[in-house]
C-alpha positions in Angstrom: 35.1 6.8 22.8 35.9 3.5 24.7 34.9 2.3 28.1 37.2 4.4 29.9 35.5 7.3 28.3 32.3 6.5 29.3 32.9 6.2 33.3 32.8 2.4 33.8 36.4 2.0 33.4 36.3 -0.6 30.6 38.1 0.8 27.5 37.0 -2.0 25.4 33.8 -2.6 26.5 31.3 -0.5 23.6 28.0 1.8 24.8 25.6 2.5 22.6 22.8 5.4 23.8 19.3 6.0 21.7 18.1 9.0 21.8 14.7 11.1 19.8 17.2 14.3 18.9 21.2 14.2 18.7 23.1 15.4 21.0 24.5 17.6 18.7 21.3 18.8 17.4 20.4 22.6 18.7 16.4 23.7 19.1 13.7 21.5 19.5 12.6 18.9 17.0 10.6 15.7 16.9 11.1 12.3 15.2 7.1 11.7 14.3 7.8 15.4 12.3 10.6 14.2 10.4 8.1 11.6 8.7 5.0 14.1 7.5 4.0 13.3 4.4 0.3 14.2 3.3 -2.3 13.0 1.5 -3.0 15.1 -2.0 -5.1 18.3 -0.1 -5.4 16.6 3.0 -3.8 15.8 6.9 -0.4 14.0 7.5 -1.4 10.4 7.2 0.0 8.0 9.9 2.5 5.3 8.2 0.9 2.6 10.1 4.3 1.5 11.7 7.0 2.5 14.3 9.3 4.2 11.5 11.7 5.9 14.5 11.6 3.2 16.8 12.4 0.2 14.4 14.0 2.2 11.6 15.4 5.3 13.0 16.2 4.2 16.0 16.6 0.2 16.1 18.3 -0.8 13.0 20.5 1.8 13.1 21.9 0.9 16.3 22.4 -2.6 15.4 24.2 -1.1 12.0 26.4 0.9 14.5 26.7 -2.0 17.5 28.1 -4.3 14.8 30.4 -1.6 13.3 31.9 -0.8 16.9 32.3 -4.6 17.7 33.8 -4.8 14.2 36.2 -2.1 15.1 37.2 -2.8 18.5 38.6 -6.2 17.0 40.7 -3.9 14.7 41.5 -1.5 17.5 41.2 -3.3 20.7 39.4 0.2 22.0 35.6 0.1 22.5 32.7 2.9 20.9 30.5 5.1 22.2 27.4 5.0 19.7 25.1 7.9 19.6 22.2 6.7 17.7 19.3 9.6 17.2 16.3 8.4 15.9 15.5 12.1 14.3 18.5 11.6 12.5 17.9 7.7 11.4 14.0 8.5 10.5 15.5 11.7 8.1 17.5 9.5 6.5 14.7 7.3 5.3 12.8 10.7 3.4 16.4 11.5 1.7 14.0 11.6 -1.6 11.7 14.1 -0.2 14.5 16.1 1.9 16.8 16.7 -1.7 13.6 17.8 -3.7 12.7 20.2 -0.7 16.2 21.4 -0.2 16.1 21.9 -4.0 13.1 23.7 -5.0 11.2 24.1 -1.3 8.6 21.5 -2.6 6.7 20.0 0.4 6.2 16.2 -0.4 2.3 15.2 -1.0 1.1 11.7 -1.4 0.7 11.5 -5.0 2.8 14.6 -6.1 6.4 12.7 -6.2 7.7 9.9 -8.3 7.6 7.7 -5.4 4.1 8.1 -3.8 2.0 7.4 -6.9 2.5 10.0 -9.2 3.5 8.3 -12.4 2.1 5.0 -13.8 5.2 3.3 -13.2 5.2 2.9 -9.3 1.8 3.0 -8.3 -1.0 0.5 -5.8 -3.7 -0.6 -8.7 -6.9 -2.6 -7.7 -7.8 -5.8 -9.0 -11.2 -7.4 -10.0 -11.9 -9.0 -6.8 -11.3 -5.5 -4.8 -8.0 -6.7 -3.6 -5.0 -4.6 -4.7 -1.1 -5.3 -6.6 1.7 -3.0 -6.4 3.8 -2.0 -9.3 7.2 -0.8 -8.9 8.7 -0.5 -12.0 11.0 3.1 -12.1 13.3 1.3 -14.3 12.8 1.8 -17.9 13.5 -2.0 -18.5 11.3 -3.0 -15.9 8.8 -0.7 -17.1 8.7 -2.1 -20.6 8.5 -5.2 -19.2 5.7 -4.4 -17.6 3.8 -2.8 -20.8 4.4 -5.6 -23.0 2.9 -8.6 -20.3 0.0 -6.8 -19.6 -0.6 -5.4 -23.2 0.5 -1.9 -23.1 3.5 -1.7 -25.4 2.1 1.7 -26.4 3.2 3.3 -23.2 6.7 2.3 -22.6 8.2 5.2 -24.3 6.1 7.5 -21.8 7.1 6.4 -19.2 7.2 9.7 -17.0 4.2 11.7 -19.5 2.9 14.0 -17.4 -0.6 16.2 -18.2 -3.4 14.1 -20.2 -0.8 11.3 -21.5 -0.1 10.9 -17.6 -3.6 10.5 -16.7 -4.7 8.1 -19.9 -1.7 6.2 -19.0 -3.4 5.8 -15.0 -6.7 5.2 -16.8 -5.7 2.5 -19.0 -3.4 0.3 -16.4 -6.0 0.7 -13.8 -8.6 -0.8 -16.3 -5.9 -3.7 -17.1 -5.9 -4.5 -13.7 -9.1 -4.8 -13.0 -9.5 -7.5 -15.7 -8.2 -10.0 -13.2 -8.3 -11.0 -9.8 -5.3 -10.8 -7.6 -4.4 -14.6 -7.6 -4.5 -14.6 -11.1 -2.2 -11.7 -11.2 -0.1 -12.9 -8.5 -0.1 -16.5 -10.9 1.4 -14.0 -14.0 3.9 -13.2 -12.0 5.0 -16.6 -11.1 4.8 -17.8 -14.5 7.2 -14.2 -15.7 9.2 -13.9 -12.6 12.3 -14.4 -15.1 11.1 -11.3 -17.4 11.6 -9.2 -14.3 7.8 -8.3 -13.8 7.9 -5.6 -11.6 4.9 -6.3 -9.6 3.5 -8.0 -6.5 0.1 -8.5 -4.5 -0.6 -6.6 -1.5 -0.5 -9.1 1.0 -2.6 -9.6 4.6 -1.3 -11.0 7.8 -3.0 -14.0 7.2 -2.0 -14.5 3.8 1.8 -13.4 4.5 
C-alpha cells in the first residue's frame, strides 16, 4: 500500500502505524498477556523491561521501515506497515508457544530448557553473593564448560533429568561458589578462545 493508498496522495511516500492488537486480529487480547511466564508455583513475574514497546513494537517497526524503504527503491511504490506489538511480543515466546501448541504445557520459570531447568543454561551464585550466567545448550559448549571448571563427569548428561539432574545443580552450584565473580569473569578472559559459555551478571554501574 503506497501513499496514494493511505489518503495523503504520495504513492511513494511509506506509513508505518503501531498498534497493541492487529488489525486483523478478532476478540480482545493484550500485549503484557502474550509475555506471562511464572515463577515455579507462584504469580506471573514482571520482566523488568518494556518487552512490547521496544521489542514487539519498536524493533519491529524499524525491521519493517527499513524493508519498505528497501523496497520502494526496487519498486518506486511506498508501504503501508502494520506493526502489532501483540504480534511482535509472541514472537519472542515462539519456544514457549510451540511446546504449548504441542502438548498444552503452560511455561513455568524453571520447568523449560530455557528458564533454568537443566544445568546447562542456568544464573549460579558466586562466593562473593554476586551471580554468572551459563548458557551453554550446545553440547560442545557444554563440555567445555565441564572440563574448565572440573566437571568432565557431567558432559555426557547433559539434559539428566530426576536425581542425576539435581546432583548435576548441586555440584555446579558448589563450583561456583568457590570463586568470586571477578575471578570468574578473569577465567573467562583467560578461555574466551575455548568458547566458555559463561558471563557475569552485570550492574548499571559496572556495564
Amino acid at each position: 500500500m503506497g501513499g496514494a493508498e493511505t489518503g495523503n496522495g504520495s504513492p511513494e511516500v511509506c506509513v508505518c502505524a503501531g498498534v497493541r492488537v492487529s488489525r486483523e486480529r478478532s476478540g480482545p487480547a493484550d500485549a503484557a498477556g502474550a509475555l506471562a511466564t511464572r515463577s515455579a508455583g507462584g504469580a506471573p513475574v514482571i520482566p523488568g523491561v518494556q518487552i512490547a514497546d521496544i521489542g514487539g513494537g519498536t524493533l519491529m517497526a524499524a525491521v519493517g521501515i527499513l524493508s519498505a524503504l528497501w523496497a520502494r527503491e526496487e519498486t518506486g511504490r511506498g508501504q503501508f506497515v502494520d506493526i502489532a506489538m501483540m504480534d511482535g511480543s509472541v514472537a519472542w515466546q515462539v519456544v514457549h508457544v510451540m511446546r504449548w501448541l504441542a502438548d498444552r504445557r503452560e511455561p513455568a520459570r524453571g520447568d523449560t530448557m530455557l528458564t533454568g531447568h537443566h544445568p546447562c543454561y542456568a544464573i549460579y551464585e558466586t562466593r562473593d553473593g554476586r551471580h554468572v550466567t551459563v548458557g551453554a545448550l550446545e553440547p560442545h559448549f557444554w563440555r567445555t564448560l565441564c572440563e574448565r571448571i572440573g566437571l568432565p563427569e557431567f558432559v555426557e548428561t547433559q539434559f539428566a533429568e530426576g536425581e542425576k539432574r539435581e546432583e548435576m545443580f548441586r555440584r555446579v552450584r558448589a563450583r561456583f561458589r568457590e570463586r568470586t565473580m571477578a575471578e570468574w569473569v578473569a577465567e573467562h578472559a583467560r578461555t574466551t578462545q575455548l568458547d566458555l559459555s559463561f558471563d557475569d551478571v552485570m550492574r548499571p554501574a559496572n556495564a
